[in-house]
KOLTI-837682 format. One line per 3 residues: their letters; for each residue x, y, z of N, C-alpha, C, O. Coordinates in steps of 0.2 Angstrom, whole numbers, plus 5000, padded with zeros to 4 digits. Layout:
N
A = X Y Z X Y Z X Y Z X Y Z | ... .
END
This chain:
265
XXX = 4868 6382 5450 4862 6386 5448 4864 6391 5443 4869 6394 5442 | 4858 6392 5437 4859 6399 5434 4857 6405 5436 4852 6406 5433 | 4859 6407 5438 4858 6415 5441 4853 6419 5438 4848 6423 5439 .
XXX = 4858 6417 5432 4853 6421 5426 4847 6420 5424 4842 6424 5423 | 4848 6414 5423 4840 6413 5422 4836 6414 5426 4830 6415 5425 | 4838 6412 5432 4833 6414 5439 4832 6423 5438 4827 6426 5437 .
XXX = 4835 6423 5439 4834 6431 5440 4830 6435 5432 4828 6441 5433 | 4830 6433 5428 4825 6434 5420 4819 6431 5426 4816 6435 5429 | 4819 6425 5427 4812 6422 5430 4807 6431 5436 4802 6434 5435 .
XXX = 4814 6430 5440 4811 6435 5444 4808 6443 5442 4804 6447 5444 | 4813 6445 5435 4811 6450 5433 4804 6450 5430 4800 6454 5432 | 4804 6446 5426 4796 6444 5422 4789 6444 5427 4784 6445 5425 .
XXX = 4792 6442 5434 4786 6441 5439 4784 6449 5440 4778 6451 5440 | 4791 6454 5441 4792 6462 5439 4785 6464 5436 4781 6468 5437 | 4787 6461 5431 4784 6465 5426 4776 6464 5426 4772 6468 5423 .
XXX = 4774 6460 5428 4768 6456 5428 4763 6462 5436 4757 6463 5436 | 4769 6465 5441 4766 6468 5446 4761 6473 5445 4763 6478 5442 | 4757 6474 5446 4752 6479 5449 4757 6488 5450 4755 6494 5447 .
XXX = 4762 6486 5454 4765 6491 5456 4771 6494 5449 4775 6491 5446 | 4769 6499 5449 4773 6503 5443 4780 6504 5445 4784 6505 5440 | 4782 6504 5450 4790 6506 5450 4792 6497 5451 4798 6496 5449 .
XXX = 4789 6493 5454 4792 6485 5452 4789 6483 5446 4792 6477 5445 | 4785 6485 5441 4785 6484 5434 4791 6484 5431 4794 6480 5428 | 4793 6493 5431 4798 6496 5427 4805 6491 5429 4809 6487 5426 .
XXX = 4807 6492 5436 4812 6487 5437 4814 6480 5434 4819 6479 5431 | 4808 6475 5435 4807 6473 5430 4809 6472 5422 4812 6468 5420 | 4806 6477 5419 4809 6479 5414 4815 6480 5411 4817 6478 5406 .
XXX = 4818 6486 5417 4826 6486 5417 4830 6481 5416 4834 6480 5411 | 4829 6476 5422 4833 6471 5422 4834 6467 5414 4840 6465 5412 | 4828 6466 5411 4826 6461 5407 4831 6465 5399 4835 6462 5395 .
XXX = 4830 6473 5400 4832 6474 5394 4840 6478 5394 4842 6481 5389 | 4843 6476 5401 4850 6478 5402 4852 6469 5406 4857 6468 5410 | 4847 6463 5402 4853 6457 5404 4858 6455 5402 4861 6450 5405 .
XXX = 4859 6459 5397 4866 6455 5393 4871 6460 5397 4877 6458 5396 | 4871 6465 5400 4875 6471 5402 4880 6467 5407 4886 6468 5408 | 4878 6462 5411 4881 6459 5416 4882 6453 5415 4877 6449 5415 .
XXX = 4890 6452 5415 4891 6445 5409 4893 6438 5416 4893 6432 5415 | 4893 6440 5422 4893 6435 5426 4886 6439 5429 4886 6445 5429 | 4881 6433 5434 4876 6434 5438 4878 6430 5445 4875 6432 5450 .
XXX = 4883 6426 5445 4886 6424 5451 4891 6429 5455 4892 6427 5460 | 4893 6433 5453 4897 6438 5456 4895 6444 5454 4898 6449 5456 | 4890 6446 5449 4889 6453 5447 4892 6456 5444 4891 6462 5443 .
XXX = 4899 6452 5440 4904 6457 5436 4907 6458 5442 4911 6463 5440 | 4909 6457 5449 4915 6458 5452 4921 6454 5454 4926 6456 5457 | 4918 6448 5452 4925 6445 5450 4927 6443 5455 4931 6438 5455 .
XXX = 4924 6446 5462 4927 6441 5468 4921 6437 5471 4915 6438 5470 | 4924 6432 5476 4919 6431 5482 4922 6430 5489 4927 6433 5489 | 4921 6428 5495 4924 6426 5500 4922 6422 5505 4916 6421 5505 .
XXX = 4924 6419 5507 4924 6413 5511 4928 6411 5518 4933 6414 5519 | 4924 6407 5522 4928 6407 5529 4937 6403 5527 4939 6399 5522 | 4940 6405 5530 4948 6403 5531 4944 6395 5532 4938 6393 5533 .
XXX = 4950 6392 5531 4951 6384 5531 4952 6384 5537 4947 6384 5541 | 4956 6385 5540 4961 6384 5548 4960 6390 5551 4964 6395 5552 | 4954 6389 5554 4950 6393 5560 4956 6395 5566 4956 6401 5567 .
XXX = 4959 6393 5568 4966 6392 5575 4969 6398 5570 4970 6404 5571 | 4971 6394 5564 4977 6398 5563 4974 6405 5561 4978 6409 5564 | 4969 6406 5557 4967 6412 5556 4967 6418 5561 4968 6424 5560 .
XXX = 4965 6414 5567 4964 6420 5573 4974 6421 5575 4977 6426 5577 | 4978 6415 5574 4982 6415 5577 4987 6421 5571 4991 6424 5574 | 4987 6422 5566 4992 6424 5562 4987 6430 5561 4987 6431 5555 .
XXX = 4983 6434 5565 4981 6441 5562 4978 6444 5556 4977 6450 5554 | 4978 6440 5553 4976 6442 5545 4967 6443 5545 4965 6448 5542 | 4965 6440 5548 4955 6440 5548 4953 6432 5545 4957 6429 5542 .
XXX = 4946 6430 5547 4945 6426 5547 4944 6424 5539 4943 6419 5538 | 4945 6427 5536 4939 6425 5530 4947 6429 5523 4951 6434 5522 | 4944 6421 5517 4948 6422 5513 4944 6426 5507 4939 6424 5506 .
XXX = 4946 6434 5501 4944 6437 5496 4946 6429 5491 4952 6426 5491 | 4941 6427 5488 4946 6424 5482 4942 6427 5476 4937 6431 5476 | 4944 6424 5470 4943 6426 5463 4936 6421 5462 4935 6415 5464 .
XXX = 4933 6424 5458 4924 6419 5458 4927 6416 5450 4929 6418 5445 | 4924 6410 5451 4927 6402 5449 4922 6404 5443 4924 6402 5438 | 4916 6407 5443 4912 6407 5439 4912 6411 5430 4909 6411 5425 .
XXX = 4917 6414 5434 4919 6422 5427 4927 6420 5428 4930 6423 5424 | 4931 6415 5432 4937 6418 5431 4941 6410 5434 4938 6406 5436 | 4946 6410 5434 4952 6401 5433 4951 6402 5441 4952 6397 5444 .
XXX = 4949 6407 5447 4949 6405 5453 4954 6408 5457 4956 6413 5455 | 4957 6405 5463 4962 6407 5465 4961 6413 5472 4956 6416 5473 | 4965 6412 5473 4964 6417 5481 4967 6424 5480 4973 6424 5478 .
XXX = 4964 6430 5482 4968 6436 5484 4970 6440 5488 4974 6444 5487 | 4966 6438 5496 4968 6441 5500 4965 6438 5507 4960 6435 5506 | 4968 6439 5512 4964 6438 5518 4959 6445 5521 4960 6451 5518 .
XXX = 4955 6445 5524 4949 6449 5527 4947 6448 5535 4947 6443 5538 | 4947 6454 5536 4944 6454 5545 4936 6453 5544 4934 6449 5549 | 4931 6455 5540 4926 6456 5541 4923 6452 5531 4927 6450 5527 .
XXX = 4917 6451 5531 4912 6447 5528 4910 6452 5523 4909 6451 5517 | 4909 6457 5525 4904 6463 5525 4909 6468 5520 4911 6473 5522 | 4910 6465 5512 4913 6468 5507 4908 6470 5502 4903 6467 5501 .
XXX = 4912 6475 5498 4908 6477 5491 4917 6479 5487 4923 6480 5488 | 4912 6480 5480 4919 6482 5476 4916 6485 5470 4912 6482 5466 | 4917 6492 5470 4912 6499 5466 4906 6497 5470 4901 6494 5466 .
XXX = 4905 6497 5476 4899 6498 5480 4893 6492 5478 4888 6492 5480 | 4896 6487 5471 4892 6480 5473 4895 6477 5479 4901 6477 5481 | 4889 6472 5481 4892 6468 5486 4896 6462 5485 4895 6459 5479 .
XXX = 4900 6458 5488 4905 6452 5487 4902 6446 5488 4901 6447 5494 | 4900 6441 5487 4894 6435 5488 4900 6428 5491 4905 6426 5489 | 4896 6426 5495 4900 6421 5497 4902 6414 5494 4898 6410 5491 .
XXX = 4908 6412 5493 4909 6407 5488 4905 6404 5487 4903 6405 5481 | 4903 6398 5492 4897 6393 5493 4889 6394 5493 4885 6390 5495 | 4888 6401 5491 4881 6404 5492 4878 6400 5484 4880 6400 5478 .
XXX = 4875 6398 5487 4870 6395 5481 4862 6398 5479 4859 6397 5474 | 4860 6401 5485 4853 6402 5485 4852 6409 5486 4846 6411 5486 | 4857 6413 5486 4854 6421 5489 4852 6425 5483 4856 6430 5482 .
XXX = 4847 6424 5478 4844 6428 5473 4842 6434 5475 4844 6439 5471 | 4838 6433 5481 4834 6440 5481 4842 6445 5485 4841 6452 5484 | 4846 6444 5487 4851 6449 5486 4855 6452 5482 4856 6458 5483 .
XXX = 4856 6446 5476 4859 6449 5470 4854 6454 5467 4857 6459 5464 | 4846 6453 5466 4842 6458 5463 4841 6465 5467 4840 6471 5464 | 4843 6464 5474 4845 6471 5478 4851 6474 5474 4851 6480 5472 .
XXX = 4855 6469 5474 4861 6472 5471 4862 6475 5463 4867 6478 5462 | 4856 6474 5459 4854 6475 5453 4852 6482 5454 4853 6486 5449 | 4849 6484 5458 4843 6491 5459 4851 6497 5460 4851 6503 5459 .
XXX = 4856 6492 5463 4860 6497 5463 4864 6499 5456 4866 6505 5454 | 4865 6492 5453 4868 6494 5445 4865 6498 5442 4868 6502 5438 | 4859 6498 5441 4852 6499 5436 4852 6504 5438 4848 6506 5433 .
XXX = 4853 6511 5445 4849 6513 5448 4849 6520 5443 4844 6524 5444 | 4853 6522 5438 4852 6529 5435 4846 6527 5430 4841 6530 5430 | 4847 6519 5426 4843 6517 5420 4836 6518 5425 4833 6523 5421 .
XXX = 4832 6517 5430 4826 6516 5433 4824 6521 5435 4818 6523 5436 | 4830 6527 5437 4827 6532 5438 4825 6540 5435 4822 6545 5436 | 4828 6535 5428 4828 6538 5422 4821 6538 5419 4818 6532 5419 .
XXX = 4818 6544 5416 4809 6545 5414 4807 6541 5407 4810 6541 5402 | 4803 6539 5409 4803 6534 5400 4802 6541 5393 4801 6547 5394 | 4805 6538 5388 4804 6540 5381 4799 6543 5381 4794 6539 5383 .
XXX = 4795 6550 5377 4788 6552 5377 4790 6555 5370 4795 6558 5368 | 4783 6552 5366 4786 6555 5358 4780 6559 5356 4774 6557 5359 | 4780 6564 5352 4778 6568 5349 4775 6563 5342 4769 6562 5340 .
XXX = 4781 6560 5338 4778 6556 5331 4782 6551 5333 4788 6552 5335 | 4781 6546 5333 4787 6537 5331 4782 6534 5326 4776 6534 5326 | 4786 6532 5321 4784 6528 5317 4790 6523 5313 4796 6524 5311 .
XXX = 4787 6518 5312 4792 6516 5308 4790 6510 5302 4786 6506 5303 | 4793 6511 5296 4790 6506 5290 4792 6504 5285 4798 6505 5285 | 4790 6500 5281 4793 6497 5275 4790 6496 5269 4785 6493 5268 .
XXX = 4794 6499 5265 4790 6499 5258 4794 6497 5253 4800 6498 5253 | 4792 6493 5249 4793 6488 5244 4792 6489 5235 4786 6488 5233 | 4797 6490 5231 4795 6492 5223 4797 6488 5220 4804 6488 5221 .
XXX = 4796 6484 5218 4799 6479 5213 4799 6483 5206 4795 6488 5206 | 4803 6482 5201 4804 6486 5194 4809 6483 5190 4813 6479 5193 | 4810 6484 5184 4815 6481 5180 4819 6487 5177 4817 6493 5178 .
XXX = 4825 6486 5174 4829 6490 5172 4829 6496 5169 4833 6500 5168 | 4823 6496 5165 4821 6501 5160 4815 6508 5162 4814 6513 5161 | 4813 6503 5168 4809 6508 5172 4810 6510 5178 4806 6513 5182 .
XXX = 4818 6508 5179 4820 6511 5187 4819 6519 5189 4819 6521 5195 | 4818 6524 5184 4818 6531 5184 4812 6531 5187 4812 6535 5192 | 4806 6528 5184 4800 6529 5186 4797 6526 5191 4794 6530 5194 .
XXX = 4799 6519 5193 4796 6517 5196 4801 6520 5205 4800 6519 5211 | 4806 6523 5204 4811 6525 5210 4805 6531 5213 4802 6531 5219 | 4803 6535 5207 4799 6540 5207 4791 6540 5213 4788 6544 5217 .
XXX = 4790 6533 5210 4782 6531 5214 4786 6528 5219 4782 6531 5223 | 4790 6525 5221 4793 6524 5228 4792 6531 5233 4790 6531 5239 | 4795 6537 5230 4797 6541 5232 4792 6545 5235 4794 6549 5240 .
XXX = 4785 6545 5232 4779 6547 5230 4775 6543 5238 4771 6546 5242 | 4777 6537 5238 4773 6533 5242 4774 6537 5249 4770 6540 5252 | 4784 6536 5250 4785 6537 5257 4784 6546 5258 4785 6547 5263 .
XXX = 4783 6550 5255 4780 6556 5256 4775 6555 5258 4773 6556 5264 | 4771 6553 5254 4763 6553 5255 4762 6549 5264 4757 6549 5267 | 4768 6546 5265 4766 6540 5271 4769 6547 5276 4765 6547 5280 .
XXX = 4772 6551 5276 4775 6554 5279 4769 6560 5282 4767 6561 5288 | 4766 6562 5276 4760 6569 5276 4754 6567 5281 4750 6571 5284 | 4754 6559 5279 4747 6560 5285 4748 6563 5293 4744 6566 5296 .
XXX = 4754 6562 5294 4753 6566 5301 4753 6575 5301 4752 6579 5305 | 4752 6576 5295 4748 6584 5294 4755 6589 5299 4761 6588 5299 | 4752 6596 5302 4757 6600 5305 4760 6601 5300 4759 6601 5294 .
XXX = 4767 6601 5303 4771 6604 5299 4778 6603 5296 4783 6607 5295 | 4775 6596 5295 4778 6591 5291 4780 6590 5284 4783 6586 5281 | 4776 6596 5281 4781 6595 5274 4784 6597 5271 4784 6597 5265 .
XXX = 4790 6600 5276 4796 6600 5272 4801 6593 5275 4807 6592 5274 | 4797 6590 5279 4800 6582 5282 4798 6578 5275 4803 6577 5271 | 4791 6576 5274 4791 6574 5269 4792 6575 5261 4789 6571 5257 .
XXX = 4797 6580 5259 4800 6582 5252 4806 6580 5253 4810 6578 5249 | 4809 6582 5260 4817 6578 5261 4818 6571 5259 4821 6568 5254 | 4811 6567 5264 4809 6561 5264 4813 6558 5255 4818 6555 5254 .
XXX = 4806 6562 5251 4804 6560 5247 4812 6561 5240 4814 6557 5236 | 4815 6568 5243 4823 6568 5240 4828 6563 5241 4833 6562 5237 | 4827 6560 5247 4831 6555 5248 4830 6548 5247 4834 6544 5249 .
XXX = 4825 6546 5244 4824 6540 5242 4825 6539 5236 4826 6533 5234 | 4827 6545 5231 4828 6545 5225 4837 6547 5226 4840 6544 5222 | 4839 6550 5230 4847 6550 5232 4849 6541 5232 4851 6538 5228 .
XXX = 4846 6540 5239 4848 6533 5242 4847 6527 5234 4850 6522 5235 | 4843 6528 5227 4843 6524 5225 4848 6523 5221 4849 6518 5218 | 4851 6529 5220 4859 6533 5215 4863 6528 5218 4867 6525 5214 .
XXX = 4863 6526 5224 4869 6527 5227 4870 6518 5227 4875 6515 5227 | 4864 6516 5226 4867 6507 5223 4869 6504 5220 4866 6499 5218 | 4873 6505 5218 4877 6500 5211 4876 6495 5210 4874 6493 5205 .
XXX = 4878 6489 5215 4881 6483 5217 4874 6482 5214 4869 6486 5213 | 4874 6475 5213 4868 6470 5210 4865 6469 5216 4859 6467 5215 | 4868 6469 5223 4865 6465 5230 4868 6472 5234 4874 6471 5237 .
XXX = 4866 6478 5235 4868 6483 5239 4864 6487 5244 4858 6488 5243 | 4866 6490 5249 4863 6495 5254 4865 6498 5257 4870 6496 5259 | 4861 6507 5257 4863 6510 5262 4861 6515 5266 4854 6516 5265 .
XXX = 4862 6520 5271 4857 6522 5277 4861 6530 5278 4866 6534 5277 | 4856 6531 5280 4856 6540 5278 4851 6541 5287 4846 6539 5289 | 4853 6544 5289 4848 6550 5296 4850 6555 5294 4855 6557 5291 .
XXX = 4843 6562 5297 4843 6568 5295 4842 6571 5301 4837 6568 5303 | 4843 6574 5304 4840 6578 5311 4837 6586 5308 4841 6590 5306 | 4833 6587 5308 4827 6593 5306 4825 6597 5312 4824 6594 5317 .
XXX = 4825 6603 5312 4819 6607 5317 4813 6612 5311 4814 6616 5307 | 4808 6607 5315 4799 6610 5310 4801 6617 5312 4806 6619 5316 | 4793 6622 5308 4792 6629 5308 4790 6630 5317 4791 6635 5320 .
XXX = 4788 6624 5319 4787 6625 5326 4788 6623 5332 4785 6622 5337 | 4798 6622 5328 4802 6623 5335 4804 6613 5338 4807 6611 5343 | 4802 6609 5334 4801 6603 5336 4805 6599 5332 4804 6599 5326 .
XXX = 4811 6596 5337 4815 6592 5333 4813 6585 5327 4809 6581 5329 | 4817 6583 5322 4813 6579 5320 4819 6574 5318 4824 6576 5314 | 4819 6567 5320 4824 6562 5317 4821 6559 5310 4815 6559 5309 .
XXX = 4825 6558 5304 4822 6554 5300 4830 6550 5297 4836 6552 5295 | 4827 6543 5299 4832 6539 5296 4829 6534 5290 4823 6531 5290 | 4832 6533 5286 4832 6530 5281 4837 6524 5277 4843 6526 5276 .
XXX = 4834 6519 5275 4839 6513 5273 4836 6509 5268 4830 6506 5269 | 4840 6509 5262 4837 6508 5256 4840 6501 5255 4846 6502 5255 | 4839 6494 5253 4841 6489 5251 4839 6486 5243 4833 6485 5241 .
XXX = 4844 6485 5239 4842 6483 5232 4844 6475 5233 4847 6472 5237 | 4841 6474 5228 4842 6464 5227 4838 6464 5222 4833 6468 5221 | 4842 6458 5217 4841 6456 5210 4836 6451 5212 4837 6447 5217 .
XXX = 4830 6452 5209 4825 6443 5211 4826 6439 5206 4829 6433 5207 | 4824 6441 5199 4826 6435 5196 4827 6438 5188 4825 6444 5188 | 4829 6436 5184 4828 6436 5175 4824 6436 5173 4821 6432 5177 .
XXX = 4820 6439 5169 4814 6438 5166 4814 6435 5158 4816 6439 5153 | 4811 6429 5156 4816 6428 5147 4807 6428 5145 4802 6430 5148 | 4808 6424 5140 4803 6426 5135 4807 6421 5130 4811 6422 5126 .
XXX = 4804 6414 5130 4807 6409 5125 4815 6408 5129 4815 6407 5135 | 4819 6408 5125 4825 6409 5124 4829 6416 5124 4835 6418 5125 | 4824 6420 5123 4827 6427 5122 4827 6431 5131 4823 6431 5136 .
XXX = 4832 6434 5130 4834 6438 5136 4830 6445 5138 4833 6450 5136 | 4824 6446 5142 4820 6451 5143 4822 6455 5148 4824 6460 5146 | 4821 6454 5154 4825 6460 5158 4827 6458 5165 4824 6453 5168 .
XXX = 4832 6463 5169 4831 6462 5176 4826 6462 5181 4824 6468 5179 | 4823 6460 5185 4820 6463 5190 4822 6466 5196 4827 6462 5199 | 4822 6470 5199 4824 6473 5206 4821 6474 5209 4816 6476 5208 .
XXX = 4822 6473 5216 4817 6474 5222 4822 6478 5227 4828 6477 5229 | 4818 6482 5228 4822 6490 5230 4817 6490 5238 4811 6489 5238 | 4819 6490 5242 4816 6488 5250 4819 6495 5253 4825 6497 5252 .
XXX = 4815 6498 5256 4815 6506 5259 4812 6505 5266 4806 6504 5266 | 4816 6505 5272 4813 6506 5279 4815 6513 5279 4820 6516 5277 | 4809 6516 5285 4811 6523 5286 4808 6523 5294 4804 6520 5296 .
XXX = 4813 6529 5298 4810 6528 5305 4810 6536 5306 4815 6540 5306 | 4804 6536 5307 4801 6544 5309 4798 6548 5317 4793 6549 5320 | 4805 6550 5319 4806 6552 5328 4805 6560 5326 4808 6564 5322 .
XXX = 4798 6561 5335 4798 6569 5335 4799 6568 5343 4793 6567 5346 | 4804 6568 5347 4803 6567 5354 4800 6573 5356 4799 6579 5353 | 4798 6571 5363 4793 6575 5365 4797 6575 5374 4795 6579 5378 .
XXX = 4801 6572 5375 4805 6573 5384 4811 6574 5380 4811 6574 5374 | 4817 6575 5384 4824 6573 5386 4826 6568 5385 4832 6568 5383 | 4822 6563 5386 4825 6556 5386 4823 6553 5380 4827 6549 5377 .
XXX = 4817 6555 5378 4818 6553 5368 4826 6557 5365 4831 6553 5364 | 4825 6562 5365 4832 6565 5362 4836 6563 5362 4840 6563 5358 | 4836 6560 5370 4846 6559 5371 4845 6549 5366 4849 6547 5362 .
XXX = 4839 6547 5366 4839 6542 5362 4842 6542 5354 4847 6539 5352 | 4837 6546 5352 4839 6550 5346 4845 6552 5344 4848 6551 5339 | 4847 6556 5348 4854 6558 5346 4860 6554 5348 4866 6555 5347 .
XXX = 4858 6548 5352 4863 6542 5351 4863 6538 5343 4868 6536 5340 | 4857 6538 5342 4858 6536 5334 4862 6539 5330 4866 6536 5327 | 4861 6544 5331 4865 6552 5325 4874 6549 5327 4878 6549 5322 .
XXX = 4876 6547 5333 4883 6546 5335 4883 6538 5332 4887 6537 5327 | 4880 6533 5333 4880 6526 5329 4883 6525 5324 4884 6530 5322 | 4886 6520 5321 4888 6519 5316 4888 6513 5314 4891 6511 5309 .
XXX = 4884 6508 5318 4884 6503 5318 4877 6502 5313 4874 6507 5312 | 4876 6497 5309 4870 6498 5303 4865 6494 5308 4866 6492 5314 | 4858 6494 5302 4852 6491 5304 4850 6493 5310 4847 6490 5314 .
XXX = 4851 6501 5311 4849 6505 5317 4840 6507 5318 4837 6508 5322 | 4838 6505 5311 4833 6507 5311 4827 6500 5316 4822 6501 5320 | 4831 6494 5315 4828 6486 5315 4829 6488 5322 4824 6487 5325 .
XXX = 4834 6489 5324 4837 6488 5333 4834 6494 5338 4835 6495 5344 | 4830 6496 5334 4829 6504 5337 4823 6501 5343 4820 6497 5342 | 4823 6505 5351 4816 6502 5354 4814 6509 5357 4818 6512 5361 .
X = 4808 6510 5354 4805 6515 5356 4802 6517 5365 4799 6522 5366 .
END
């Protein structure tokens, strides 16, 4: 049996409920499935099963029932004898070797893994945006046309009005920093800003600029210019709970790239 996919199956019916705290679960499950690299043992690595030799079992006092190693995450193998059936390890439960069919246990046993992420308040944001702007230019007009790039993503920035423009001249400084900073014919790089407005409201701004040559431009035989295509994503965070924040400020610790692409609001 795949566990896994069975249990994707069951969370999707989750999310499909009516009832909002079996939605969310749901959810959880689907968007912390990779977090649990076995679904036949739950990440604990064991399971248990009755002893072979019932006589002997009771006769040499050990307990009825063998701990062994789950075949499914691991080469196998036995580790201990047991008086009782009735195991856990870090308070998940122990599944019996030969159990084939106990899903809706395992998803019991999920509400315990998940139980901080479920009980945790969703994300509530003040501003989320996120976009992509595009300049194409040739070598002799990168000055100006960096300038109308920079122009753009302000202007993109202002429509949220308040108290947003000293966000959007940062924005607008950094698009013109970020395009210094490319040398390479094929290069990118990523910048975040963490800001507090005139009233008091923290503000994320990350930014990530990619260049790439498209092609030569000739004219006869004669050599006319580069073209460059300069790709600017920008992601615009004003949280409004605790739990936006602490999102937020895991970006700020990241170092992993393409944070903006992977971000889920």
């Amino acid at each position: 049996m795949n566990y896994k996919k069975e249990i994707q199956n069951i969370a999707n019916e989750f999310i499909q409920s009516n009832d909002s705290e079996t939605k969310r679960f749901g959810k959880i499950i689907i968007k912390y499935i990779d977090s649990i690299k076995c679904y036949s043992c739950l990440d604990t690595k064991q399971k248990w099963k009755t002893r072979d030799n019932k006589i002997f079992a009771t006769l040499d006092g050990r307990g009825q029932y063998d701990i062994v190693k789950c075949s499914k995450c691991t080469k196998g193998g036995w580790l201990s004898c047991s008086h009782t059936n009735v195991l856990t390890e870090g308070k998940i439960k122990i599944f019996e070797m030969n159990d084939s069919i106990d899903i809706d246990e395992r998803v019991k046993e999920l509400k315990i893994i998940h139980k901080t992420k479920i009980n945790e308040l969703d994300a509530e944001w003040w501003v989320y945006d996120k976009k992509i702007i595009n300049q194409t230019t040739i070598e002799q007009n990168i000055t100006i046309d960096i300038k109308k790039l920079s122009d753009v993503v302000s202007s993109s920035i202002r429509i949220y009005a308040g108290d947003l423009t000293a966000i959007a001249n940062l924005a607008k400084d950094l698009t013109i920093d970020l395009s210094s900073t490319l040398n390479e014919s094929n290069d990118e790089n990523e910048v975040m800003r963490h800001e507090i407005t005139e009233n008091n409201k923290q503000v994320y701004l990350l930014m990530r600029m990619e260049k790439s040559i498209k092609e030569r431009s000739f004219w006869g035989s004669i050599f006319k210019s580069v073209k460059i295509k300069y790709t600017l994503k920008y992601m615009l965070l004003i949280p409004k709970n605790e739990t936006a924040i602490k999102k937020c400020n895991n970006l700020l610790n990241d170092r992993i790239g393409s944070r903006i692409d992977t971000f889920e609001f």
